[in-house]
N, C-alpha and C positions, 0 to 999 in steps of 0.2 A: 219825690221827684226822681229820687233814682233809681226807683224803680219803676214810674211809668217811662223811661229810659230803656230800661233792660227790655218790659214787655214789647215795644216798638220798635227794638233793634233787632227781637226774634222774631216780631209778624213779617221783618223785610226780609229776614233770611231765612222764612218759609216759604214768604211768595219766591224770592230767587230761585228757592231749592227746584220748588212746584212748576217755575217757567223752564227752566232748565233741564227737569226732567219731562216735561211737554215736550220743548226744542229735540232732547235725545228720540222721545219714540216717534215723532215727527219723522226727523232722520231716518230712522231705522225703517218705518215706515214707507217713506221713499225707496229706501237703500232696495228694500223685497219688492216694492214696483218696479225699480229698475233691474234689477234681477230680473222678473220673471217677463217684464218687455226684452233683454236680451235672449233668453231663452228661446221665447217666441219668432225675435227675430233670426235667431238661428234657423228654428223648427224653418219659416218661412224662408232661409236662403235654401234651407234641402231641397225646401218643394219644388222653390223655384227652377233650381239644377234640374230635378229631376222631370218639371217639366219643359224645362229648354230639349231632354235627350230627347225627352217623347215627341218632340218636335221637331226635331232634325231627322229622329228615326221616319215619322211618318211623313215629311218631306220626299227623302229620299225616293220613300214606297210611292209617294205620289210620282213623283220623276221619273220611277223605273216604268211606273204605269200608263206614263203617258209616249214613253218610247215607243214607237212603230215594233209589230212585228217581223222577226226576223226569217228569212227563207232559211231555210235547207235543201243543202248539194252536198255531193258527195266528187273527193277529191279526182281527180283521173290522172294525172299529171303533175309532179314538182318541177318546173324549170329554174327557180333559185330557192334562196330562204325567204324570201317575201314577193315570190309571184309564185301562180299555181293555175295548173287548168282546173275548172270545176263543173260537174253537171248540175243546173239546178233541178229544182223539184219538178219547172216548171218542160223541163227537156231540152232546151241547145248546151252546147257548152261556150264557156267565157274563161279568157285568160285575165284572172284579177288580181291586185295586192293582196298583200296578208298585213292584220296588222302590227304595231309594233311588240305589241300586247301578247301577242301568240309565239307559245316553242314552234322554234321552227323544224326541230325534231320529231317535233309529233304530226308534222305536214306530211303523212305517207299516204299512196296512192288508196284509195278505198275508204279513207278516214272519213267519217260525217262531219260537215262544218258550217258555221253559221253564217248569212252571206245579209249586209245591211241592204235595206230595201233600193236605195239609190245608189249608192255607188256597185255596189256586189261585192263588196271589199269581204275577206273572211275576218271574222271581228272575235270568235270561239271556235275550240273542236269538242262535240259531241260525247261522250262515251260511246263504246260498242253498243250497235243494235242487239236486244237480248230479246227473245218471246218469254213473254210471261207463262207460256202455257209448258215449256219447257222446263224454267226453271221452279215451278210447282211440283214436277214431276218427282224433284231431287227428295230422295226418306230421310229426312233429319234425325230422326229418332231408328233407332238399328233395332233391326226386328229381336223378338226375344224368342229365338228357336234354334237350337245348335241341331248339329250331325243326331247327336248322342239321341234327340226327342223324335227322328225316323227308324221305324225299325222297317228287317226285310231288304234293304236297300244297300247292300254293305259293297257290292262291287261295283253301281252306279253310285254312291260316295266316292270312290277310289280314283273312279273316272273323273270326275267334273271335280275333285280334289288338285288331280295333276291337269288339268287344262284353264284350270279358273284362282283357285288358293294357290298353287307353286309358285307362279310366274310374276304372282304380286310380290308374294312373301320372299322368294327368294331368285330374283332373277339373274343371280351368279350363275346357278347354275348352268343355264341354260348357254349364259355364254365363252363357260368354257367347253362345253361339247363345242359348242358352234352354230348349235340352230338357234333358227328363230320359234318361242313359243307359242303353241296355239292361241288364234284370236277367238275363235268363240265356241259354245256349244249348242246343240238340240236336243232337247229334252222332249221325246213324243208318248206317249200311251194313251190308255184308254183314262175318262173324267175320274176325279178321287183319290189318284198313286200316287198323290205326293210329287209334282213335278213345281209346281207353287210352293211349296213347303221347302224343295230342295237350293231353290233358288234364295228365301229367307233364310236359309243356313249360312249361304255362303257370306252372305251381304252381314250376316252376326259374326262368322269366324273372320273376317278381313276387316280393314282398315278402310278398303275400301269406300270411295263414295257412291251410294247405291242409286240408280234414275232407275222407276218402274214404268213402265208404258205397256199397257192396255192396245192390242194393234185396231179395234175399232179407231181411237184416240186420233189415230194416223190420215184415218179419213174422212179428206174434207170435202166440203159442199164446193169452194169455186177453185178453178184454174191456179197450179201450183202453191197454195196453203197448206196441204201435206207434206210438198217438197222441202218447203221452208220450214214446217216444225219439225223436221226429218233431219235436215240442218243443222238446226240451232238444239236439237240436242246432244247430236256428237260434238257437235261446238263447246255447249258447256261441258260433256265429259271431258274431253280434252283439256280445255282449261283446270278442272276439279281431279285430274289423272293425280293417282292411278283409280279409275272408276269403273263399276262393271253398269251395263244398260241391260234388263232383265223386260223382254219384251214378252208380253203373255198372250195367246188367241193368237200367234204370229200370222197364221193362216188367212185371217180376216183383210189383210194386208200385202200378201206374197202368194197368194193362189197362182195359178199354171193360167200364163197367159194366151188369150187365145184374140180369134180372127172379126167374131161377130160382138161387137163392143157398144155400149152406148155412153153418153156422157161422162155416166158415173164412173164406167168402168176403164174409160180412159184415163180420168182422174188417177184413178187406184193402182192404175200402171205406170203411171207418173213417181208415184209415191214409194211403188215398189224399185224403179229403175233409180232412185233416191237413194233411196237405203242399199241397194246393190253394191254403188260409187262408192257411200259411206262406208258402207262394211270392207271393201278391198276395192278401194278405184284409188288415184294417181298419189295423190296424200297419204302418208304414214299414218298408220293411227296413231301409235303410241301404246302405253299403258292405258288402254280402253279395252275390255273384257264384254261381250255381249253372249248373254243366256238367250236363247228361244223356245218356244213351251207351245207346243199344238195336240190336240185330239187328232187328227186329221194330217198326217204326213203325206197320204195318197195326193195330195190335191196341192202340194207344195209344187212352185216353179222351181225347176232343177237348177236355175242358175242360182238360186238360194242355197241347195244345198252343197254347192261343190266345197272341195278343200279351198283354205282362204279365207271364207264367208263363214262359214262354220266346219270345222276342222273336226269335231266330233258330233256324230247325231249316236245319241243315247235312248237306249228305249227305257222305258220307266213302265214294266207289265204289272199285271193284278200278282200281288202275292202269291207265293206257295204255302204249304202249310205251316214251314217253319215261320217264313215271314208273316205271317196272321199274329201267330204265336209271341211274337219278338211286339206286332205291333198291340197287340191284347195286353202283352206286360207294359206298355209304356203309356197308353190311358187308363189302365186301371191302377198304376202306379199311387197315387193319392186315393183312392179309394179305398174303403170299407167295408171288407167283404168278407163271407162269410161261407165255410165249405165249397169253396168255388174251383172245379176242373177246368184252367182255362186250355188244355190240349184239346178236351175233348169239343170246347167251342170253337180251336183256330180250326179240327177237322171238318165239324157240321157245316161251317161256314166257306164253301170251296167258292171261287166268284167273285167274292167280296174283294174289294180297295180298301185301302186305308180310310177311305173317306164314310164308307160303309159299316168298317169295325168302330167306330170311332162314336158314330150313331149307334149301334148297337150299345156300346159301352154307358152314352148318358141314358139311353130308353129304360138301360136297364135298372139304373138310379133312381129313374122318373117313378117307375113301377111299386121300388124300396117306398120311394115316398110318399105316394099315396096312401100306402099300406099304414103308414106312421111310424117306418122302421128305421135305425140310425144305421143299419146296413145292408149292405145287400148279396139276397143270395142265390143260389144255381135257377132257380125257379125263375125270377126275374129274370137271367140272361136266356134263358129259355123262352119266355112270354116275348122278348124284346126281338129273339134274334126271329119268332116267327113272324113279329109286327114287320122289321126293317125288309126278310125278303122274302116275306111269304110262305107258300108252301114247297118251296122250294131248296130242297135242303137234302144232305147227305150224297154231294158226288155229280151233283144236275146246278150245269153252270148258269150263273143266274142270267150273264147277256152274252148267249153263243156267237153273236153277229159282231161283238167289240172280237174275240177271238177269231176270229177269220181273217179279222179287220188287221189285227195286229199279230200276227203270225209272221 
């Protein structure tokens, strides 16, 4: 009896054990549902944030989208801090509010500003109008060519040294003498001397911010579009000062005005009387430096060349023998060579420019290479230099008509 007792008191207090431990992972069970439903609900209040922003955001965009556009005028007129005369786009002018929204410091005559469709109220100001075609012009990257990489050239360095490099680098001096520094130079010779080459020097040995223009660049197809990019680049020089404008072909642009004209070439006269103002008309330049570079100085309008406008015109000739010599050493510098008299090639080669030794020097390479040779020797500068000018050689100049020209 007493012990069908015992065995009945242990089946209760198994099943107990057994519900109990049911009830626990029950629980526990729960416990990880409820868990991983807060988790979720978490996850889901992010989203939800995160799509309320996206919805406010692109609210917004809808709102700004369905705002009217706004005119543009340009100021002419402050008569307080919230009235202003303005020109619209449209041509009369209107004395309107400004709103509360706007400096009223930046309400200056000329300023572009934004004018709401119904009232004409100013509601923005504009930034400066800037041409793009301008500020493309500016060299980001500084050319990789010093003094040192022209030979021949040693007393036009010296020149456009003190007329272009001094005046940036140190314009103390200048005003303890008392003057004022030259504003610009001309650079003329015949194609190939290095007149391009001398202008990338300077833009390498300065600080300077460098704009190149091309003087075709200058002209344009319709009514004052040359004037205006003629503008807006002294504009940005100005602004980016101390900066040199390094104008190439200037001739394309500044030719000798004459009487029997047609469309174009009033255009082109527009463009030049442009650039005249700029270069020395009523406004200062500042620390703005302008290089000019022409084949062709004969056909230049003298009011381009006076003092002023360009203060030195430098001529840039074909080499001498020394100067052949000086540039023979400095393309053949990296080269591989082998028994080579480079005197007796700067003598053969009378005529030649830089731009001509220069070819001679890879022809001669080109020659090595064929051959299958890792250098090269008198024979190739021989083959090369008859390739580059022909039969024409020892003391018979190769273009008599550029020497006449530039005499």
């Amino acid at each position: 009896m007493a012990y069908e007792e015992y065995n009945d008191i242990k089946e209760n207090n198994e099943k107990i054990d057994l519900n109990e431990f049911k009830e626990k992972a029950y629980i526990a069970e729960l416990e990880s549902k409820l868990l991983r439903m807060e988790m979720e609900k978490r996850d889901l209040e992010r989203e939800n944030l995160q799509l309320i922003k996206e919805n406010e955001i692109l609210k917004r965009e809808l709102d700004r989208l369905r705002v009217p556009p706004l005119i543009i005028g340009t100021i002419i007129e402050k008569v307080s801090d919230r009235k202003v005369v303005v020109k619209s786009s449209t041509g009369p002018h209107f004395l309107v509010n400004v709103s509360q929204f706007v400096n009223p410091e930046e309400l200056m005559p000329g300023a572009r500003v934004c004018l709401n469709q119904q009232t004409l109220s100013v509601v923005d100001i504009l930034p400066k109008e800037k041409d793009i075609r301008a500020m493309a012009m500016e060299i980001d990257e500084r050319p990789r060519v010093s003094f040192s990489d022209i030979g021949g050239l040693a007393k036009q360095i010296q020149e456009i040294k003190e007329v272009v490099e001094l005046p940036l680098k140190n314009p103390e001096l200048f005003e303890k003498i008392g003057i004022e520094p030259p504003k610009g130079v001309l650079l003329y010779g015949p194609p190939g001397t290095g007149k391009t080459l001398l202008a990338k020097a300077v833009a390498a040995e300065t600080n300077a911010t460098f704009i190149k223009i091309v003087g075709s660049e200058l002209v344009k197809k319709f009514i004052g579009e040359g004037a205006k990019l003629v503008r807006d680049v002294f504009k940005l020089a100005k602004e980016k000062a101390p900066s040199i404008i390094f104008i190439d072909e200037i001739d394309a642009v500044a030719a000798k005005r004459t009487e029997a004209l047609t469309g174009g070439d009033r255009e082109v006269q527009r463009t030049l009387m442009q650039l005249l103002a700029e270069m020395d008309g009523f406004e200062a330049r500042g620390d703005v430096k302008v290089i000019g570079a022409t084949n062709r100085l004969d056909i230049l309008d003298p009011a381009i060349l006076r003092p002023g406008r360009f203060d030195r015109i430098i001529e840039i000739p074909a080499p001498d023998e020394e100067g052949r010599l000086e540039i023979l050493k400095i393309h053949t510098k990296k080269m591989n060579l082998k028994d080579i008299n480079l005197k007796k090639i700067a003598k053969m080669t009378e005529g030649c420019v830089g731009a001509e030794l220069k070819a001679i020097c890879t022809e001669a390479g080109m020659f090595a290479i064929r051959e299958g040779r890792e250098y090269v020797t008198m024979d190739d500068f021989m083959k090369a230099v008859d390739k580059i000018i022909g039969k024409k050689r020892k003391g018979e100049v190769i273009s008599p008509h550029l020497e006449v020209l530039y005499r």
